[in-house]
Residue frames as qw, qx, qy, qz and C-alpha x, y, z in Angstrom:
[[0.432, 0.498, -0.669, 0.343, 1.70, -46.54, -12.48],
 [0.711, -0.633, -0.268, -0.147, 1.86, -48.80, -9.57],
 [0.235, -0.804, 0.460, -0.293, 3.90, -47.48, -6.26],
 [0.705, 0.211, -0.672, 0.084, 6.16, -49.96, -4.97],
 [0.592, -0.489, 0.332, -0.548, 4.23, -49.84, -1.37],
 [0.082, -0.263, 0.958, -0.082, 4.92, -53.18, 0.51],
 [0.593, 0.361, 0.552, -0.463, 1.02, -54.47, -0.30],
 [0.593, 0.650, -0.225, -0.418, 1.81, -53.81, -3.49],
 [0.165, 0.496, -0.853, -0.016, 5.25, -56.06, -3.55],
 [0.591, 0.039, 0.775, -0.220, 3.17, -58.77, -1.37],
 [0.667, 0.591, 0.145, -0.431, 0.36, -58.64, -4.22],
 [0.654, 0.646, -0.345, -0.192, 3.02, -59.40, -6.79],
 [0.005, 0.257, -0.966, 0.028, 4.77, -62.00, -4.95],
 [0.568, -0.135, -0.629, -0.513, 0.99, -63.65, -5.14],
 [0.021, -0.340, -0.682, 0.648, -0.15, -63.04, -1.35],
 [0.313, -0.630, -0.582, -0.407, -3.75, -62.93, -0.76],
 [0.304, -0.298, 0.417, -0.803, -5.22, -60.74, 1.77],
 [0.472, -0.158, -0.789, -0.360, -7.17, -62.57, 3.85],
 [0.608, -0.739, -0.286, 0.053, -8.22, -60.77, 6.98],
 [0.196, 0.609, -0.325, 0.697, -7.27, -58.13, 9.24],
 [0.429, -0.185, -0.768, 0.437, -7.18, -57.17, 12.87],
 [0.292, -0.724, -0.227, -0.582, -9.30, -55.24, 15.23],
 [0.144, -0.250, 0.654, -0.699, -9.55, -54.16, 18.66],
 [0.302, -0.172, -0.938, -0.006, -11.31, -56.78, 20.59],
 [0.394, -0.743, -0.538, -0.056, -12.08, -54.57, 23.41],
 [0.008, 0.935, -0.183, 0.304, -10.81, -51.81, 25.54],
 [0.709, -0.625, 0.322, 0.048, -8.45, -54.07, 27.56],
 [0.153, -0.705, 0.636, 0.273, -4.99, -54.20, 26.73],
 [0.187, 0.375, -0.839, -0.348, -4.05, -56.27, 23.70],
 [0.626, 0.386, 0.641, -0.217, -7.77, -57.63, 23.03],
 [0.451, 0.449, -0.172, -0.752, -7.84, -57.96, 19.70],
 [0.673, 0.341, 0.648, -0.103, -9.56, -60.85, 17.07],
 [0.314, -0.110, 0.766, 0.550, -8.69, -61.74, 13.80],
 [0.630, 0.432, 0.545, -0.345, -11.54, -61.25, 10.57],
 [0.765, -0.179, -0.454, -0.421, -12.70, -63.60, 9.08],
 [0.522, -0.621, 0.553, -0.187, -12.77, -65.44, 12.05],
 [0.873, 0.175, 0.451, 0.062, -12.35, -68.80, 9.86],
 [0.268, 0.727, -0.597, -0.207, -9.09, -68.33, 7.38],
 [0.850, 0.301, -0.413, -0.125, -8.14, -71.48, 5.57],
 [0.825, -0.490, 0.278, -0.037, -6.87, -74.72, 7.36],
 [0.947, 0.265, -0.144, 0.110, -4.44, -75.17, 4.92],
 [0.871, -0.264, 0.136, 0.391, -0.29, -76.30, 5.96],
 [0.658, -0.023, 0.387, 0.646, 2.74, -74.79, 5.35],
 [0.138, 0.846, 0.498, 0.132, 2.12, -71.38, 4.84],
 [0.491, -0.124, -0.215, 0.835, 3.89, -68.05, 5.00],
 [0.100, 0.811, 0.494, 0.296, 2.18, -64.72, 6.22],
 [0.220, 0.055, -0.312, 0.923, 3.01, -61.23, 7.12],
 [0.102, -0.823, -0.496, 0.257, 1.09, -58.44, 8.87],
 [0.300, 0.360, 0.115, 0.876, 1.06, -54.87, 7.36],
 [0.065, -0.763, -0.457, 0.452, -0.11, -51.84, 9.26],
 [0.237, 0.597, 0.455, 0.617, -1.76, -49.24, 7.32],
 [0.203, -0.338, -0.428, 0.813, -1.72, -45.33, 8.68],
 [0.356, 0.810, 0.422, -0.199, -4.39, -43.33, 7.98],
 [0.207, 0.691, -0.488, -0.492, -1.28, -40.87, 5.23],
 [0.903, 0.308, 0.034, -0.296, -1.31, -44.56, 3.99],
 [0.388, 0.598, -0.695, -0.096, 1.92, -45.42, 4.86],
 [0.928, -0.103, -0.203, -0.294, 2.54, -48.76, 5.09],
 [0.174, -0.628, 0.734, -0.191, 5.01, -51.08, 7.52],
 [0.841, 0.079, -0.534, -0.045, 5.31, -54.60, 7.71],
 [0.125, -0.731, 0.468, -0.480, 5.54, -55.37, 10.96],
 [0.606, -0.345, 0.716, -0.033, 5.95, -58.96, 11.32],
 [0.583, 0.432, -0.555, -0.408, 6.74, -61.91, 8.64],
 [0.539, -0.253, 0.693, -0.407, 5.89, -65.67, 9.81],
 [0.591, 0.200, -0.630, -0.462, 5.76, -69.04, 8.53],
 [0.743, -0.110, 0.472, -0.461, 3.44, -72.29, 10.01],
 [0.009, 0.003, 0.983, 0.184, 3.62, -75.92, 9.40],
 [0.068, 0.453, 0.812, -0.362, 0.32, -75.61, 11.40],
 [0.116, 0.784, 0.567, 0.225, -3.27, -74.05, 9.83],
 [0.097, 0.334, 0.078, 0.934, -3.14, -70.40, 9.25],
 [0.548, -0.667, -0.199, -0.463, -6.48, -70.14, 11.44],
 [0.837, -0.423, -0.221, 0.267, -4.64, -72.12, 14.18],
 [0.537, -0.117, -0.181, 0.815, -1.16, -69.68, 14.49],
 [0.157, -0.475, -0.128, -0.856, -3.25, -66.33, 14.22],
 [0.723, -0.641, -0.192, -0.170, -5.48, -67.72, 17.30],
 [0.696, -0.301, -0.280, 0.589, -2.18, -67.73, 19.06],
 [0.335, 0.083, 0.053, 0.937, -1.36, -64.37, 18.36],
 [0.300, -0.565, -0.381, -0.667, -4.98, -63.16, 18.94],
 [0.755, -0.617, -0.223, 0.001, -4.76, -64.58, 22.44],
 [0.036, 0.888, -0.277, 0.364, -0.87, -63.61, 23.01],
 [0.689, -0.539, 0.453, -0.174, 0.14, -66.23, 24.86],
 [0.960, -0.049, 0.265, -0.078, 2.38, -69.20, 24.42],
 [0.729, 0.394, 0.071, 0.556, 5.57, -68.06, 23.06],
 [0.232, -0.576, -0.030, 0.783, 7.52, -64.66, 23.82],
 [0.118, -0.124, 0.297, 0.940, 6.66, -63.50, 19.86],
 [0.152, -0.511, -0.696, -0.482, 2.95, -63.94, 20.41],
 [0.363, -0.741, -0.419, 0.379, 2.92, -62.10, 23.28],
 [0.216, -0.355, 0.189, 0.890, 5.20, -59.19, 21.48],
 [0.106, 0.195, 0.673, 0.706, 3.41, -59.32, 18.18],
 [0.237, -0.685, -0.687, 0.052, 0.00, -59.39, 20.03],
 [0.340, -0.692, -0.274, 0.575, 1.44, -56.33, 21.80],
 [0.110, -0.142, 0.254, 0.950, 2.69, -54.46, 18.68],
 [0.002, -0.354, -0.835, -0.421, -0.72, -55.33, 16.62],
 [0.269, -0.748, -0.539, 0.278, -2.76, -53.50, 19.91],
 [0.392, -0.509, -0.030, 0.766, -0.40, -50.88, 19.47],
 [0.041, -0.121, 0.436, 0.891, -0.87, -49.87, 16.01],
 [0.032, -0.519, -0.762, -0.386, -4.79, -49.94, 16.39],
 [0.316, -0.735, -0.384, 0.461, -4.80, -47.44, 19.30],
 [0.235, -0.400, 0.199, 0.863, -2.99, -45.42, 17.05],
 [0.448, 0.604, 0.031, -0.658, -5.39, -45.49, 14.34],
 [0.164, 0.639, -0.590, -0.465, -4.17, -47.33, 12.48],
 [0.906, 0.053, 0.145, -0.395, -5.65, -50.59, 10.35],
 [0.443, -0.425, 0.785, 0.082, -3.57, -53.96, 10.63],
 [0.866, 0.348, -0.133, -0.334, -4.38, -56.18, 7.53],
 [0.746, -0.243, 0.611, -0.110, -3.21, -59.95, 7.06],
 [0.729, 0.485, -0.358, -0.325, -1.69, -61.46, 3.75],
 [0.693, -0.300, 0.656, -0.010, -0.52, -65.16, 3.24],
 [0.496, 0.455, -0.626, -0.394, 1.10, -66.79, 0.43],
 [0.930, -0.101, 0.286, -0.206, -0.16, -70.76, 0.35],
 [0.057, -0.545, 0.765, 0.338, 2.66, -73.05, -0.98],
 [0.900, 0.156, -0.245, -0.326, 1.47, -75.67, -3.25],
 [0.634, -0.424, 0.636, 0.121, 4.36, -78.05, -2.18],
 [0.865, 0.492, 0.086, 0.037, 4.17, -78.69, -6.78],
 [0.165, 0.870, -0.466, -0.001, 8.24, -77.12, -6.79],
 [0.973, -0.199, 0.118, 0.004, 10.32, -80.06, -6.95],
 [0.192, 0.784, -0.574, -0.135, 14.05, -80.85, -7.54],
 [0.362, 0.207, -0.909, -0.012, 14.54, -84.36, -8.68],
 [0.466, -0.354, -0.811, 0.004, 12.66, -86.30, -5.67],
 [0.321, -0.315, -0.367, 0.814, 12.92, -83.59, -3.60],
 [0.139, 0.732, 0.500, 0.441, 10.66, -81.12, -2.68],
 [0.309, 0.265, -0.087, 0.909, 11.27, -77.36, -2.44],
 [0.047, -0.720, -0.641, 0.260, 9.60, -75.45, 0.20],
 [0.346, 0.445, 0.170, 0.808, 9.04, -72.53, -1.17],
 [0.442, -0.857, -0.213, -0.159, 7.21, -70.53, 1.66],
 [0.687, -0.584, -0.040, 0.431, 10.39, -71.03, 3.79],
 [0.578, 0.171, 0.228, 0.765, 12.78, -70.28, 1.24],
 [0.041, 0.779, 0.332, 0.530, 10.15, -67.04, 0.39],
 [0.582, -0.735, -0.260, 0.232, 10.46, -65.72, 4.47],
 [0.672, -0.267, 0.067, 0.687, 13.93, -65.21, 4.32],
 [0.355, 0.410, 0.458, 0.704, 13.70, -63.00, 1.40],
 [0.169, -0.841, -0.161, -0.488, 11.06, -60.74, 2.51],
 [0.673, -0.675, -0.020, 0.302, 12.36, -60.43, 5.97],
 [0.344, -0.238, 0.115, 0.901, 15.66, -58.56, 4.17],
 [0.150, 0.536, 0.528, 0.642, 13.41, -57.23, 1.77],
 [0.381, -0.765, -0.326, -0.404, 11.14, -55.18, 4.71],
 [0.529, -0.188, -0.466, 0.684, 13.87, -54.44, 7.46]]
């Protein structure tokens, strides 16, 4: 039987892991992304799940990019340029000191969902959802 753990719900909304975080170094909120190379592709929606060593899981941010999944994670690895890459950056540090292992899923929209000429983003549309879904 599978548990209805939020990794599990990602998994069946057809998020891919694709890289977690680490502690860069011992100085405050160093930490680096791996793989460092995660797909360049557009239009993208991803969350971050921290994992405790009793295995519970949290979801502890949900985010969507026009711009390359490799390209908005380097913001958030560095922490700068925004007030929620400097928070996120700061929770992410927070829940590795504790022990705890940050992992990285992303759902890729194809952009194939159409409605007459019109096309449906479905990443965005998806955000909303999980964002009540994981309060």
């Amino acid at each position: 039987m599978t548990t209805n753990t939020p990794i599990n719900r990602l998994k069946n909304a057809s998020f891919k892991e694709v890289g977690s975080w680490h502690n860069a170094s011992e100085q405050a909120n160093q930490i680096q992304f791996q793989p460092e190379q995660i797909s360049n592709e557009t239009n993208v929606i991803y969350t971050f799940v921290a994992v405790a060593n009793d295995k519970n899981e949290e979801v502890i941010y949900v985010g969507h990019t026009t711009q390359s999944l490799n390209h908005i994670l380097r913001c958030y690895q560095k922490g700068t340029g925004g007030e929620t890459f400097t928070k996120i950056n700061a929770a992410i540090y927070g829940k590795l000191t504790n022990g705890q292992v940050v992992k990285i899923f992303a759902f890729f929209d194809s952009g194939l969902l159409h409605q007459g000429d019109f096309r449906i983003d479905l990443a965005l549309g998806l955000k909303a959802s999980l964002i009540s879904a994981f309060k």
